[in-house]
C-alpha positions in Angstrom: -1.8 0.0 -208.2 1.2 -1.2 -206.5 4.2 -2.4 -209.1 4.4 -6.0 -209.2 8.4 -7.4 -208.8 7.6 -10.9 -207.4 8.9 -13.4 -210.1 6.2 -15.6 -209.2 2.9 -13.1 -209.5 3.7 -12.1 -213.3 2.4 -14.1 -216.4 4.3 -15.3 -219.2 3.8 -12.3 -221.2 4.4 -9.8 -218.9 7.9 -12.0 -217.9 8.7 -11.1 -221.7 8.1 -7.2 -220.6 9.8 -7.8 -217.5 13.0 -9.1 -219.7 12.4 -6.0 -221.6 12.8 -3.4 -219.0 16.3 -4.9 -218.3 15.4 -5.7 -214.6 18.0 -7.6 -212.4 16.5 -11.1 -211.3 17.4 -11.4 -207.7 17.8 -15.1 -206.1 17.5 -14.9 -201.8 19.3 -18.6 -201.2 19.2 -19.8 -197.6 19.3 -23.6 -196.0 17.0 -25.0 -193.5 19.0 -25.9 -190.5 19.3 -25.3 -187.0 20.3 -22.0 -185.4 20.9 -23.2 -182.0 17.1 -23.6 -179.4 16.5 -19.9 -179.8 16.1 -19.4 -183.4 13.7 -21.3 -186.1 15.1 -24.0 -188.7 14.4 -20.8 -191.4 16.4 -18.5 -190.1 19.0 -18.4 -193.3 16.2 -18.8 -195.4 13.9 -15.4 -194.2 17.0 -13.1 -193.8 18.2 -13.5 -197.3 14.9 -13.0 -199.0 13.3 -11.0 -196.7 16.4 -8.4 -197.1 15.9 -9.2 -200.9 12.4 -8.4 -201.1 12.8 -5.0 -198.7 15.5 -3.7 -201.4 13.2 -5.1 -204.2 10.2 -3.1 -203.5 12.2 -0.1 -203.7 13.2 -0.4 -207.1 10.5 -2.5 -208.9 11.2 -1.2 -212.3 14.8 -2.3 -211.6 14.5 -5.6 -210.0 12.4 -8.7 -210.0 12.5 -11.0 -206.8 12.3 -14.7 -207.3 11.1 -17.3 -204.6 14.2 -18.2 -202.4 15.4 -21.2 -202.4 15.6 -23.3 -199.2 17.5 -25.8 -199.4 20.8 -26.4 -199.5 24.4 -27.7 -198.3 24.4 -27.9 -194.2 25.7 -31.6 -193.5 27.8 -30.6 -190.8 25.1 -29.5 -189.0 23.0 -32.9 -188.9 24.1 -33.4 -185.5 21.7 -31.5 -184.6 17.4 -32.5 -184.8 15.8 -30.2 -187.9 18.5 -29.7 -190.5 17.7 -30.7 -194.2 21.0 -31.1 -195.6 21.5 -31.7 -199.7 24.6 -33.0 -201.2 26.6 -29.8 -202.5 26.9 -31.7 -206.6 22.6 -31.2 -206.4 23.1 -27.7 -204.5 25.0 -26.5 -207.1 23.7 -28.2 -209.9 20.2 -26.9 -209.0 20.7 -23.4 -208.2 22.8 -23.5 -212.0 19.7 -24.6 -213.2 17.7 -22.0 -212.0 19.7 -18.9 -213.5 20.5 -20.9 -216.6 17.0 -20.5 -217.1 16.6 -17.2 -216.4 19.1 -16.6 -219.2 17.5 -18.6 -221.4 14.5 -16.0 -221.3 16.4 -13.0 -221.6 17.0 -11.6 -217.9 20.9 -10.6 -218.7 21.7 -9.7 -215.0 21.0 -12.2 -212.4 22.1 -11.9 -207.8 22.2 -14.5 -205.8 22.0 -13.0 -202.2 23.0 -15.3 -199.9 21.8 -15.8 -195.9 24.2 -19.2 -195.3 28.1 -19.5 -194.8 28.4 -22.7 -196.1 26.7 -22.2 -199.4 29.4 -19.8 -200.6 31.5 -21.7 -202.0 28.9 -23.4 -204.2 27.1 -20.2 -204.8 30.7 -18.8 -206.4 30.7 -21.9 -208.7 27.3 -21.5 -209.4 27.5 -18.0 -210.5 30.6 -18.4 -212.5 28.9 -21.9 -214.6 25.7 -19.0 -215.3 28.2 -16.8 -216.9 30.8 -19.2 -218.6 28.1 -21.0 -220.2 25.0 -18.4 -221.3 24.7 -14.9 -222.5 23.8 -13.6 -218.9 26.4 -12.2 -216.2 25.8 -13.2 -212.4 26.9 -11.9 -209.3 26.6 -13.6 -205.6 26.7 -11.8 -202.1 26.5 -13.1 -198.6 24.1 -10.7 -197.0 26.7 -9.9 -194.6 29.1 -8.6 -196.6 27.1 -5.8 -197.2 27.5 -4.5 -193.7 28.7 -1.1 -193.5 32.6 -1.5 -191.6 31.5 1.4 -189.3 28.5 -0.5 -188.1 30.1 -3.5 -186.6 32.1 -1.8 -184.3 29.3 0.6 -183.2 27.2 -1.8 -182.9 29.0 -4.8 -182.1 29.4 -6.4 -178.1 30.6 -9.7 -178.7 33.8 -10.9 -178.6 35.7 -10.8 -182.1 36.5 -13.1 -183.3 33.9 -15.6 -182.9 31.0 -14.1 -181.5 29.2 -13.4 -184.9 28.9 -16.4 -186.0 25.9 -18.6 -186.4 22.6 -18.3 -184.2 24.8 -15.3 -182.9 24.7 -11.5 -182.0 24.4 -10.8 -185.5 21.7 -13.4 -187.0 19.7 -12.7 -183.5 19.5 -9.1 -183.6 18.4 -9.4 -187.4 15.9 -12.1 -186.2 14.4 -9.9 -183.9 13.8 -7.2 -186.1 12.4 -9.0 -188.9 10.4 -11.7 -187.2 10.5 -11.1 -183.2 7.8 -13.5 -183.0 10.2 -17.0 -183.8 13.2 -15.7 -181.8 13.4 -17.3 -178.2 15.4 -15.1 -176.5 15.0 -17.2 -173.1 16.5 -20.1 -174.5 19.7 -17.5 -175.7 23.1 -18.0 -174.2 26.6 -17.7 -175.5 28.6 -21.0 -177.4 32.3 -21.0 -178.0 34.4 -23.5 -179.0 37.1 -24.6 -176.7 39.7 -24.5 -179.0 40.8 -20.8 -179.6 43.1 -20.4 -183.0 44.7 -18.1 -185.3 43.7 -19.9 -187.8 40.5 -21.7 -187.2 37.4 -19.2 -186.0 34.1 -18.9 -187.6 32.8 -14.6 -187.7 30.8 -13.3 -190.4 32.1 -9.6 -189.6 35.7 -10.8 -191.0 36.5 -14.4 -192.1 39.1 -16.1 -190.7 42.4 -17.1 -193.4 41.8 -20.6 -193.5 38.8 -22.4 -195.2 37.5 -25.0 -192.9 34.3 -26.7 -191.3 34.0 -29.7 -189.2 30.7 -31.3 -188.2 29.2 -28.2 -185.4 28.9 -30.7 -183.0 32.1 -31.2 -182.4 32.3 -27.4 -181.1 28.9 -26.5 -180.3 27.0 -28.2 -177.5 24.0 -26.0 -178.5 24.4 -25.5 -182.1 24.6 -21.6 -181.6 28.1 -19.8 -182.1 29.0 -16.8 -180.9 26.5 -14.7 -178.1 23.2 -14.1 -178.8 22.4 -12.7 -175.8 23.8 -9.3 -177.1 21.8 -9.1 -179.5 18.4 -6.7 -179.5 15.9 -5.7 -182.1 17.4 -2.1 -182.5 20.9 -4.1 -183.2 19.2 -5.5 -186.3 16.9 -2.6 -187.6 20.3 -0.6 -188.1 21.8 -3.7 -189.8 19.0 -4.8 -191.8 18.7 -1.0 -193.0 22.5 -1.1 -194.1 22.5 -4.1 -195.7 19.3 -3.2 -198.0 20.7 0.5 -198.8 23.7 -1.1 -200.4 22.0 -4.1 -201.7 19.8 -1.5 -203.9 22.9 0.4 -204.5 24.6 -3.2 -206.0 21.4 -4.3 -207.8 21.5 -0.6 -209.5 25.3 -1.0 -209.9 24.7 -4.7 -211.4 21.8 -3.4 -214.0 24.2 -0.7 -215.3 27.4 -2.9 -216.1 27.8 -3.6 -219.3 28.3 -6.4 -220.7 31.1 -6.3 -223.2 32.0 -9.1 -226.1 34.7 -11.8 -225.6 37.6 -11.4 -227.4 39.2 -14.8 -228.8 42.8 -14.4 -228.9 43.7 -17.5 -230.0 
């Protein structure tokens, strides 16, 4: 019989065992937006918990996988036909929610892993109101982040920085591993803004010093940034398999910290 670890599938008893065996509850969190006219509105979504659930299923005793969440903060991109946008205050308040109640029945380790730039900042807060205010620790990751270094510039054809950025090389090649079958690879072509900086760019291989976002459209006629068009399905098999290695490797490292007691100093 193959071990269960989808939150979802267990009963309420068996959560109680699952709370027992000190598993890590892991949250994919994504948005449903555009991704320029060759990649689906869920794009955000699917790689965050379909990266989840591939780590997941090799550590079930370890780990329990709850359903994503799909919603989220994308306002700047409502320019653009598709995009579900929610305010960030209900974003934030909601994915709060959600591990506040995981605390409440027991789980003392909770992951967000993240598959949308803009949700990090709320993601952050998020985490940090989960531990402040229950017994639990939580931790949050942008998929991305868990790229190996080394595999970005083997890999990598676009131009840096920029070209990994949204509906790009990267989220394409991912795409086409994961679910060929939504990716439109005719309707592919590259999207730069006009305006080059040293300040303002947008790369998810290495963020740029400056925390900003406009509406897309005002850089984007197509709502993609970056080139997709060098992207290919063996691009994202090699990232997708880096990302879940390490994301095991955190969830593990995660379930083994310990949580130690406050110390008032007052």
């Amino acid at each position: 019989m193959t071990e269960k670890y989808r939150y979802e599938e267990f009963t309420w008893p068996e959560i109680r065992g699952v709370v027992a065996e000190q598993r890590v509850a892991v949250l994919p969190v994504g948005t449903v937006e555009q991704h320029g006219p060759h990649l689906p509105l869920v794009t955000d979504v699917l790689t965050a918990s379909e990266m989840s659930r591939l780590a997941v299923e090799k550590i079930p005793r370890e780990a329990v996988l709850l359903p994503p969440v799909y919603y989220a903060f994308n306002e700047h991109h409502l320019d653009f036909p598709g995009t579900i946008a929610v305010r960030g205050e209900t974003f934030l308040n909601y994915v709060t929610d959600i591990g506040s109640s995981l605390a409440h029945h027991g789980f003392r380790k909770i992951l967000l892993v993240n598959g949308h730039g803009s949700n990090v900042p709320f993601l952050d807060i998020a985490a940090r109101n989960i531990t402040n205010h229950s017994e639990a620790i939580c931790a949050m990751v942008p998929w991305w982040n868990l790229v190996e270094r080394e595999l970005f510039a083997e890999l990598r054809e676009s131009d840096w920085p920029g070209g990994m950025a949204h509906g790009c090389e990267l989220e394409t090649s991912v795409l086409l591993y994961l679910r060929g079958d939504l990716v439109r690879m005719d309707h592919a072509q590259p999207d730069f803004p006009v305006q080059r900086s040293e300040f303002f760019f947008w790369d998810l291989e290495r963020p740029s010093p400056v925390f900003f976002q406009e509406h897309f459209s005002r850089y984007s006629m197509t709502g993609t940034l970056g080139d997709p068009t060098k992207a290919t399905a063996e691009k994202g098999r090699r990232f997708v398999e880096s990302v879940v290695d390490r994301l095991v490797r955190l969830i593990q490292d995660l379930r083994a910290r310990r949580i130690e007691p406050r110390v008032d100093h007052h």
